[in-house]
C-alpha positions as CSV (number, residue, x, y, z in Angstrom):
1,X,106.4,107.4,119.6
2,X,105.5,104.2,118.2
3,X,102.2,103.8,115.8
4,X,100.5,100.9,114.6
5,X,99.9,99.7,111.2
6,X,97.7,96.4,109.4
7,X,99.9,94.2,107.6
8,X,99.0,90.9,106.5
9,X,101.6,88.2,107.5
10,X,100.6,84.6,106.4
11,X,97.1,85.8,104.8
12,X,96.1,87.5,108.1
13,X,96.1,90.8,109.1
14,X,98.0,91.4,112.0
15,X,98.5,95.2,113.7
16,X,102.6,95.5,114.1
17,X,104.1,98.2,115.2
18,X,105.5,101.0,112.5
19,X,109.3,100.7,114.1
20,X,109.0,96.8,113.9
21,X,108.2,96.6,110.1
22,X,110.9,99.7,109.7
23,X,113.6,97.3,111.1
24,X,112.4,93.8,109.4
25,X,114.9,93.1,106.7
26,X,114.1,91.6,103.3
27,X,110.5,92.2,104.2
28,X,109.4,92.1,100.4
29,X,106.4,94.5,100.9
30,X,104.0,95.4,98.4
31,X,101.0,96.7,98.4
32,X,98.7,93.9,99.6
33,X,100.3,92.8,102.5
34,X,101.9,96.5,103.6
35,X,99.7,99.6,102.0
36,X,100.8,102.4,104.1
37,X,104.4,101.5,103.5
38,X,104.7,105.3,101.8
39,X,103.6,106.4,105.2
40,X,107.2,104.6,106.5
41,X,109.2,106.1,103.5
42,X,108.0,109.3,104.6
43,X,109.1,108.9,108.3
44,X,112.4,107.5,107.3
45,X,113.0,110.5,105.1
46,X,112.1,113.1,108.1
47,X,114.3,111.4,110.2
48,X,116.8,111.4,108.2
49,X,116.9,114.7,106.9
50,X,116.7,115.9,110.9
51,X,120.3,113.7,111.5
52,X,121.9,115.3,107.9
53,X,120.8,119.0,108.7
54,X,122.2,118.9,112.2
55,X,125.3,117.5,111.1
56,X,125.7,119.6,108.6
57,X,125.3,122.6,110.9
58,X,127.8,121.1,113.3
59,X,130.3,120.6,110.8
60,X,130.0,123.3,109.3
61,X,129.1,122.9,105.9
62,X,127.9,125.9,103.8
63,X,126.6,126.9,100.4
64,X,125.6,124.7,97.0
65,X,127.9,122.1,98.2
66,X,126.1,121.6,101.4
67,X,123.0,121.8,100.0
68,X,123.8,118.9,97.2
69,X,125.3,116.9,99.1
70,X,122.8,117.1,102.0
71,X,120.0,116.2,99.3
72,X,121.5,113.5,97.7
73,X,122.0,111.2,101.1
74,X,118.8,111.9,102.4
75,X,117.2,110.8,98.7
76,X,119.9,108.0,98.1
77,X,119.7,106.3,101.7
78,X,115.9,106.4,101.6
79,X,116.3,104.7,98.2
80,X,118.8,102.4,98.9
81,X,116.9,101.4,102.3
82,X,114.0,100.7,100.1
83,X,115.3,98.4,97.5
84,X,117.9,96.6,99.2
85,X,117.6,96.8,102.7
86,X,113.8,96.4,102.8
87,X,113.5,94.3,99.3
88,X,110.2,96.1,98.7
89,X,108.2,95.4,95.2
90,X,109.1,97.7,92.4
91,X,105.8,96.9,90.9
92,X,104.0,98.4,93.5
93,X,106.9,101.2,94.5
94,X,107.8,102.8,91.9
95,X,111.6,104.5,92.1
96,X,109.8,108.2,91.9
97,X,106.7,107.5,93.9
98,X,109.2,106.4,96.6
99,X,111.6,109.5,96.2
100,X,108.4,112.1,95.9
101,X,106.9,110.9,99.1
102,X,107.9,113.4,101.7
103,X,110.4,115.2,99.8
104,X,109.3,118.8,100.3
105,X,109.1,118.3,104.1
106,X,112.3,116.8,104.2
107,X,114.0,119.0,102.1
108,X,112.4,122.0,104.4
109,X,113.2,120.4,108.0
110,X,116.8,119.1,106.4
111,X,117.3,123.4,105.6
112,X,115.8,124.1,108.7
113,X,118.0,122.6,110.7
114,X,121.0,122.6,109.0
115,X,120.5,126.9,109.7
116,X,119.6,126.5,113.5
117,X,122.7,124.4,113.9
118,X,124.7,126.5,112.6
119,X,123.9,129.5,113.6
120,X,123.5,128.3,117.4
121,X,126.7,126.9,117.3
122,X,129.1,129.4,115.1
123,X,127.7,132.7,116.0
């Protein structure tokens, strides 16, 4: 599933696919030339809460532990994929506008998951 987003690349606006700008490294976005770029935090955080909640119910991890844990790579590697990996403005993306966006969701499929892995696979 690939959508398509308006950036502006060399004071043009171009439609690039959402996977493409996910993957460009030291893209320096802000919020003229990329402002749906929340829209990709929040995809990055689903997808990663999926992957930590279905390891976590392979593993099997259980109680506070699990739960802390699970929360703080899904919020960390979203961060940390924002700031250095993407180089995005911190002017324009602030640290808790970028840690708020999709958090519920994520922290509801990352529980979600983590309890239909676990119960599939160890009862």
């Amino acid at each position: 599933l690939r959508f398509r987003r308006n950036v502006i690349v060399d004071n043009k606006e171009e439609s690039v696919d959402l996977l493409t700008l996910a993957l460009k490294r030291n893209a320096e976005y802000s919020k003229e030339s990329f402002p749906e770029f929340l829209d990709l935090v929040y995809y990055v955080k689903q997808l990663l809460a999926f992957i930590v909640g279905c390891i976590w119910g392979i593993i099997p991890l259980t109680g506070v532990f699990g739960v802390f844990c699970g929360l703080v790579i899904i919020f960390g590697l979203t961060l940390f994929y924002t700031n250095r990996f993407l180089c995005v403005d911190t002017q324009d993306f602030d640290l808790y506008t970028v840690a708020g966006e999709g958090a519920m969701p994520a922290i509801c499929l990352f529980l979600v998951m983590w309890i239909v892995a676990y119960s599939a696979l160890h009862f």
